[in-house]
C-alpha positions, 0 to 999 in steps of 0.5 A, spaced: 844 117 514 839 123 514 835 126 509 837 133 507 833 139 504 834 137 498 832 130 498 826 132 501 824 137 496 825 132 490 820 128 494 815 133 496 815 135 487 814 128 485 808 127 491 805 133 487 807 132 480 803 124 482 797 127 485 796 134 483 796 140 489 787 140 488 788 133 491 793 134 496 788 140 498 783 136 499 787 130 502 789 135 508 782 137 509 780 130 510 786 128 515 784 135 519 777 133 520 779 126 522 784 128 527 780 134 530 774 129 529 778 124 534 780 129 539 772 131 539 771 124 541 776 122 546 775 128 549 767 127 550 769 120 552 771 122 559 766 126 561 761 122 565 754 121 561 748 125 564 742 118 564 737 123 565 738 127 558 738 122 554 731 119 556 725 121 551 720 125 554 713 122 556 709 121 550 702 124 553 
């Protein structure tokens, strides 16, 4: 059993019709960001940290 063409157009209209195309805008945009924050994080996860950058500079 799959889905054909047509069924997935009916379901995309109902997502819509339910929603609205501004909240499915906005939806996508926060989704984006939260991948590509993601990928951003796991990416800087595997670099080694450099202690010295992140000590404070001596207070005269």
């Amino acid at each position: 059993m799959s889905i054909g063409p047509l069924q997935l157009l009916i379901v995309l209209l109902i997502i819509v019709l339910i929603f609205g195309t501004k909240k499915l805008r906005n939806m996508g945009g926060d989704l984006g960001g939260a991948i590509k924050s993601f990928k951003k994080s796991m990416k800087d996860e595997g670099k080694p940290e450099d202690s010295e950058s992140n000590e404070l500079p001596p207070k005269d």
